[in-house]
C-alpha positions in Angstrom: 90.6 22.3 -47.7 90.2 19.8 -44.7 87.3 17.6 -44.6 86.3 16.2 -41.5 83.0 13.6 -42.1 81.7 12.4 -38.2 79.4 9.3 -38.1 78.7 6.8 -35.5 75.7 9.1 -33.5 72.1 7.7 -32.6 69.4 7.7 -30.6 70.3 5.5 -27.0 68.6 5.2 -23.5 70.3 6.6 -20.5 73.8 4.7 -19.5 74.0 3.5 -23.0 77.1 3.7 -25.2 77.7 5.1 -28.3 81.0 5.5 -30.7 81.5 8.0 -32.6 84.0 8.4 -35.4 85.8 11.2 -37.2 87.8 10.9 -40.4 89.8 13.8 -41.6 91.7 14.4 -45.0 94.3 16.6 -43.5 97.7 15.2 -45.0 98.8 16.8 -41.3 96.5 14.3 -39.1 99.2 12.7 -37.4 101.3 15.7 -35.9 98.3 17.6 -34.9 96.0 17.7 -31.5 92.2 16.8 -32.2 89.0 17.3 -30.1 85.7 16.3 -30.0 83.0 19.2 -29.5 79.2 19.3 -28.8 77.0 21.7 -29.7 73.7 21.7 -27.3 70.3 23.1 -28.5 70.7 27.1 -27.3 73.9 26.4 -25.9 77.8 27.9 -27.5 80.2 24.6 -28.6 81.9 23.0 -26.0 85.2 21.1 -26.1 84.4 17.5 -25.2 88.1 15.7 -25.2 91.4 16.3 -27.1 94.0 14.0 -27.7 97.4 15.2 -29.0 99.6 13.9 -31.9 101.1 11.2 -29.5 98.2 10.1 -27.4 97.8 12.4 -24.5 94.2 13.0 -23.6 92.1 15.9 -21.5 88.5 15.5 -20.9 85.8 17.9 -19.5 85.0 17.7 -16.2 81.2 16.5 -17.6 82.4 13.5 -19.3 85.5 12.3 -17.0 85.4 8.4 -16.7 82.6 8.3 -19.0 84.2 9.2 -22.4 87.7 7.8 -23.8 89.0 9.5 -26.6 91.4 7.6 -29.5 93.3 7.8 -32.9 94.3 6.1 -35.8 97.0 8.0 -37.2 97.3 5.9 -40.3 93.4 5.7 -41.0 93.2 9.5 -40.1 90.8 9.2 -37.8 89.9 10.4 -33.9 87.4 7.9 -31.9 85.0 8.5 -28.7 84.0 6.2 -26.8 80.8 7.0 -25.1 80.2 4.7 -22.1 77.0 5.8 -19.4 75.2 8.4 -21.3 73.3 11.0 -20.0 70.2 12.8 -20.7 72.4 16.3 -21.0 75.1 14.3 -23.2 72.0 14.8 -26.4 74.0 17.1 -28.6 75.7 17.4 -31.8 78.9 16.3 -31.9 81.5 17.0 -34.1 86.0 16.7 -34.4 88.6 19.6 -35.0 91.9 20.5 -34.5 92.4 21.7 -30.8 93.0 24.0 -29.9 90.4 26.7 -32.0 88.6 24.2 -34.4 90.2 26.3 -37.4 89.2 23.6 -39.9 86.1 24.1 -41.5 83.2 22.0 -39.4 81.7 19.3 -40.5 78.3 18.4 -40.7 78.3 16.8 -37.1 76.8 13.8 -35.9 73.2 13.9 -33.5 73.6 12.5 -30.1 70.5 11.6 -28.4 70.2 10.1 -24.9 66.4 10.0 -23.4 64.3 7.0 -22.4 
């Protein structure tokens, strides 16, 4: 079974920056696309940013120019960067394969933006 352990979240002010990180045991890390998610309080997941096995990236309209996503394919692990935070950017976040998050999710990592 997958695990995916996310670390890297905190409490910042508004156009803060934060970097999140996302290490994964799948032996398959390399050839597959991987996203970052959030999870709002009373809100469904969201897809954040993927990036695929050779580096392409799509972002949400929400976080364009803001966020960057990134991998290390040999430390198994997906980055985002998290430049100009917002107030409605406080969620959980966590990674996944993209598309459908079919590994199990991790425990996530709080995001908190307020001043």
């Amino acid at each position: 079974q997958v695990q995916l352990v996310e670390s890297g979240g905190g409490s910042v002010q508004p156009g803060g920056s934060l970097r999140l990180s996302c290490a994964a045991s799948a032996n398959i890390f390399s050839i597959v696309t991987m996203g970052w998610y959030r999870q709002a309080p009373g809100k469904q997941r969201e897809l954040v940013a993927h990036i695929a096995a050779r580096g392409s990236t799509n972002y949400a309209d929400s976080v364009k120019g803001r966020f960057t996503i990134s991998r290390d394919n040999a430390k198994k692990t997906v980055y985002l960067q998290m430049n100009s935070l917002k107030p409605e950017d406080t969620a959980v976040y966590y990674c996944n394969i993209y598309p459908g998050g079919a590994w199990a999710w991790g425990q996530g990592t709080q995001v908190t933006v307020s001043s």
